[in-house]
N, C-alpha and C positions, 0 to 999 in steps of 0.2 A: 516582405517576401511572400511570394502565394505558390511556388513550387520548391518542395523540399529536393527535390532529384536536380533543381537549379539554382538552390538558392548555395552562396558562403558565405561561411558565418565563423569570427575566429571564436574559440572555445576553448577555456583555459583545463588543462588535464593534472594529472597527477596531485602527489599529496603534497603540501608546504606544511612549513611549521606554523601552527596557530601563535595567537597572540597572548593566548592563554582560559586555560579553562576555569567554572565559575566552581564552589563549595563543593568538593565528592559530596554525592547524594546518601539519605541516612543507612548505615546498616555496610555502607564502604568503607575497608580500610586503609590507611594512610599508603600502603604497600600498591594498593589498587589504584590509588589518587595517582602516584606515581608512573606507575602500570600505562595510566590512561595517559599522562601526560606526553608519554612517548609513544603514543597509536598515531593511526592516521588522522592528523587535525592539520584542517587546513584553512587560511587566510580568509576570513572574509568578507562581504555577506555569502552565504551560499546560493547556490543555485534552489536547492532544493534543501527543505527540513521536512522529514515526514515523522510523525508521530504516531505511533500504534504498535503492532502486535511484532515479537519478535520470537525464534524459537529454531528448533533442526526436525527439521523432514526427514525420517524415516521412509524414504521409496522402495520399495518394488525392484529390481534388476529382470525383472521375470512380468512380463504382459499377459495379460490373461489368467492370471492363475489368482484365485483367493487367498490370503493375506493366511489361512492355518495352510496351506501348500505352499509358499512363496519358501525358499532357500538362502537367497542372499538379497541383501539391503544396499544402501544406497544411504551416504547422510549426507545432508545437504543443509545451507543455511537459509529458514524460513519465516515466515511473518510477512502478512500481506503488505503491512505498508514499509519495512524492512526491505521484502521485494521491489518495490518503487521505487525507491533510495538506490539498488543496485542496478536494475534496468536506468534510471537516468545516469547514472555513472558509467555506466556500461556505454551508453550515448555522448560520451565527453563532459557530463556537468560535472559539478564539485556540490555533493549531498552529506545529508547527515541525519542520522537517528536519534528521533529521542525515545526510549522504551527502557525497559529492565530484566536483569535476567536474573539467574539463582547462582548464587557463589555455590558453584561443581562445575568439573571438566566439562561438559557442554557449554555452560556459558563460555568459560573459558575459548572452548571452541569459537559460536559463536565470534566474539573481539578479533580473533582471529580471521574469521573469515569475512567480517568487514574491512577489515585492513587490507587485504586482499584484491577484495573488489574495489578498494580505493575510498572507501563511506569512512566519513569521521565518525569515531566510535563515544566520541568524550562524554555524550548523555545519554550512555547506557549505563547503568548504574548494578549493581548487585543488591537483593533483596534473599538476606541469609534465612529466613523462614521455610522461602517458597523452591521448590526445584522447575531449573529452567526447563520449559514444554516442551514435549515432542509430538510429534504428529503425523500418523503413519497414514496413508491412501492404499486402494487397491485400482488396478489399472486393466481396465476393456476400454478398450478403443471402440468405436470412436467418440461416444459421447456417457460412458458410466465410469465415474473416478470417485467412488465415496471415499470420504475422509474420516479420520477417526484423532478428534484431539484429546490430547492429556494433561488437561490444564487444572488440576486439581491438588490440591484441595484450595488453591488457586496462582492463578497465573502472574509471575514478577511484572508483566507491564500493566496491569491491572492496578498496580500498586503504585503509580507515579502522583507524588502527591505537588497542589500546586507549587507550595515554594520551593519545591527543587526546578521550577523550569528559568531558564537563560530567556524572559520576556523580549530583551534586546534584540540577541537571536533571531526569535522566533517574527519580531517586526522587522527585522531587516532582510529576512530570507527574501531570495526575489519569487519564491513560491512557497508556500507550506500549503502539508498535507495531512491530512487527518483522517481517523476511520468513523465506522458505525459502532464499530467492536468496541474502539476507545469508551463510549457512552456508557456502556453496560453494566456498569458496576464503579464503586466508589473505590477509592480513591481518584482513580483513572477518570471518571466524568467530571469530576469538578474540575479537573487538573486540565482536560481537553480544553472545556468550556472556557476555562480561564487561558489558555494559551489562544483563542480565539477573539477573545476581546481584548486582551495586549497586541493581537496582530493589527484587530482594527481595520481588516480588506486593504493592508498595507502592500496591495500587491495582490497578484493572484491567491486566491485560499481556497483550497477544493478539499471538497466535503466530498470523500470516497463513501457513497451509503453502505457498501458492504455487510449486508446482514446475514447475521448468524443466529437464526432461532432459537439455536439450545445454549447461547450464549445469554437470551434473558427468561428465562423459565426456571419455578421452582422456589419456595422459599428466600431460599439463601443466594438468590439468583443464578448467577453464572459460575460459582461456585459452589453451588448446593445441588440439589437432584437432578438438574438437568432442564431442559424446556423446550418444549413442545412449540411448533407451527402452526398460527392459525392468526385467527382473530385478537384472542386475545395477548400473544406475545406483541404483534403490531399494533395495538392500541399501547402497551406498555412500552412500547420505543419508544411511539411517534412524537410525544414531548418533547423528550430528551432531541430529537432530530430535526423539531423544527425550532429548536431554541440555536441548536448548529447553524440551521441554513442563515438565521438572521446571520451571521459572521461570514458568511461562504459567498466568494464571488462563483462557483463552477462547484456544480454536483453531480458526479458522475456513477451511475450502476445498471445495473438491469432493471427488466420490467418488475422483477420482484421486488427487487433494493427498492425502486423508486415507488413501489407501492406501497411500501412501510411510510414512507415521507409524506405522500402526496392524497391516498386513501383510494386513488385510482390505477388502474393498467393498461390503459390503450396508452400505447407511447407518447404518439404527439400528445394527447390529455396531460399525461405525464412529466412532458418537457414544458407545455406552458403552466401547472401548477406549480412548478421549479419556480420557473420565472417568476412567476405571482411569486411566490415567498421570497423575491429579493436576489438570488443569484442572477448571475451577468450571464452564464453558458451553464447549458443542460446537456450532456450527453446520455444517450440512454443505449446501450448495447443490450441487442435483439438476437444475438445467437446467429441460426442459418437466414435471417432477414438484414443482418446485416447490424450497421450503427446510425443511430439517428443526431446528430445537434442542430441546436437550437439558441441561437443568440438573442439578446433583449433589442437589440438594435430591430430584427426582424430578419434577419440573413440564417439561414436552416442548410443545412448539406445531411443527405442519404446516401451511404457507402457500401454498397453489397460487401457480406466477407470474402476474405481469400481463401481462395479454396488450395486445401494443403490435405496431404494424409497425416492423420491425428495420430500420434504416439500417445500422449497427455496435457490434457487442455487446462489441467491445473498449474496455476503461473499465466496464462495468458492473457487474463484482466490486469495481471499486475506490470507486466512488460507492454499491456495498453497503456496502463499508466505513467510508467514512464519516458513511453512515448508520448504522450499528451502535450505531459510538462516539459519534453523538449520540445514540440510544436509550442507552444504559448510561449516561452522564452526566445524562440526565434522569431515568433510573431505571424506565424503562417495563415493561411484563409483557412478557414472551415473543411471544407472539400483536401484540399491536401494535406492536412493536419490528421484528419481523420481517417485517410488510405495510410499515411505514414504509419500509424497506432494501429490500423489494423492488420497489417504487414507485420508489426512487432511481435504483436499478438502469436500471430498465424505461425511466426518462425518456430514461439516457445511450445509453441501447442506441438509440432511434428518434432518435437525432442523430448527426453522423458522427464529433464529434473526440472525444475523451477528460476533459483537462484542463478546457477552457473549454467543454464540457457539463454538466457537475458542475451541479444544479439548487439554486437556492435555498430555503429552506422555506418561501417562499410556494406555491413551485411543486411540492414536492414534496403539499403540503395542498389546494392546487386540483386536480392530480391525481387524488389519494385519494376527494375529494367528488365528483366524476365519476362514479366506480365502484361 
């Protein structure tokens, strides 16, 4: 296929009953095991497995205004690679999370609103310690969206330890997905690492770089005082991130993400140190320059963005991403793989929530023909 506006493709939808889920994870109770066992789990291998951060977005209803003036909220179901899992479902696959939350009504929530979106929930697990994250933004248009998380005194999917992961699973997805965030901290990094080498480049494995500076700063790392941007937070990744790539066939982030990985920022630099460390595809997303990939093969496509009026651009890396993984499961060329994703993007960015903006592929294709 090399045109997604002409390509058909059948695509299996909705939830089925699974075949059955692996040990509740520790700290879940038998009421929970149960719980889970009649969520959304469905047949498979999946389309997609994503691993990483899960949690509810606290938004804004109110643009432009600073977060002690804001009046009404907005909750939404959040976590960047959670996000991915829903924009590809959103797209017709059959996804699935592995992360943790906190045994309280938010998690609670949460299950529910993967069920929802259609994402099988069965390895999300409850972590009775910790209370599930929230994370509230402030919203100027068109390009200032500070974030503020609350992942303290630390975060339940930070907590995923290796022998609770479905290795089988995770080899058989026809995609898995993983963050930067997942690396940050223990339990949660060996647990990544180790669902990386049971995958074994069984199939596409995209290393999301995704970094979050104050994610490794401080003592007690990412849940200790916090952490600072600069040099030396990037030197304390970039281990942990290129022991990733060794398992990663496709690494995708910005010029910043990619400079934690690679120690450089000129993009193409950027995309052929990818390469050099072993992945198959480099995409690098440039903001108002647009998206750059880069294949080992030697085949490169440059995509200008679409241009949209910006409500909130937070969510629209992550509805790139699940557009991605629906281009590579369809098998599309570079160049319209990368208009598709950046279409997706562009829809979520001119909407205000994250999760429940995730555009369908009708909509991503009425879009496209517009332009």
């Amino acid at each position: 296929m090399t045109d997604p506006r002409q390509a058909v493709e059948t695509v299996e939808t909705g939830a089925t009953e699974g075949t059955g889920a692996t040990a509740v994870a520790e700290g879940a109770t038998a009421a929970e095991g149960a719980a889970a066992a009649e969520g959304t789990h469905q047949a498979g291998p999946y389309d997609l497995i994503a691993m990483g951060r899960i949690g509810v977005d606290i938004y804004p209803l109110q643009t432009g205004v600073p977060l002690s003036r804001v009046e009404t909220f907005g909750k939404f179901l959040g976590g960047s690679a959670t996000n991915v899992a829903v924009a590809a479902a959103r797209l017709g696959r059959r996804t699935a999370v592995i992360s943790r939350t906190g045994r309280d009504p938010f998690g609670d929530y949460v299950h529910q609103a993967l069920r929802d979106f259609g994402v099988d929930d069965r390895w999300v697990t409850a972590v009775a310690a910790y209370p599930t994250p929230v994370t509230f933004c402030e919203i100027f248009p068109p390009d200032d969206f500070p974030l503020y998380f609350y992942r303290r005194p630390k975060a339940p999917d930070l907590v995923i330890h290796p022998e609770e992961l479905d290795r089988d699973a995770v080899r058989a997805a026809r995609i898995f997905w993983m963050t930067g965030t997942g690396l940050c901290e223990e339990p949660s990094r060996t647990a990544t690492l180790a669902a990386l080498e049971a995958r074994a480049k069984a199939g596409p494995t995209v290393f999301d770089l995704d970094w979050r500076p104050m994610f490794w700063g401080g003592e007690g790392e990412s849940s200790g005082d916090g952490g600072k941007a600069g040099a030396a937070a990037r030197d304390r990744a970039r281990p942990y991130y290129e022991a990733a790539l060794a398992h990663a066939t496709v690494a995708v982030g910005n010029v910043d993400e990619a400079e934690v990985a690679t120690g450089v920022r000129d993009p193409k630099r950027c995309a052929q140190a990818l390469l050099d460390m072993g992945v198959e595809l480099a995409v690098i997303k440039q903001g108002p320059k647009g998206v750059l990939a880069a294949h080992r093969d030697g085949r490169t496509a440059e995509v200008p963005p679409t241009p949209v009026e910006v409500v909130n651009g937070l969510g629209a890396g992550d509805s790139f991403g699940g557009a991605l993984c629906h281009g590579l499961l369809a098998g599309w060329e570079l160049e319209p793989m990368m208009r598709y994703a950046n279409a997706a993007g562009a829809i979520v960015a001119s909407r205000l929530a994250c999760s429940s903006a995730m555009p369908t592929r009708d909509e991503v294709e009425e879009f496209l023909a517009a332009r």
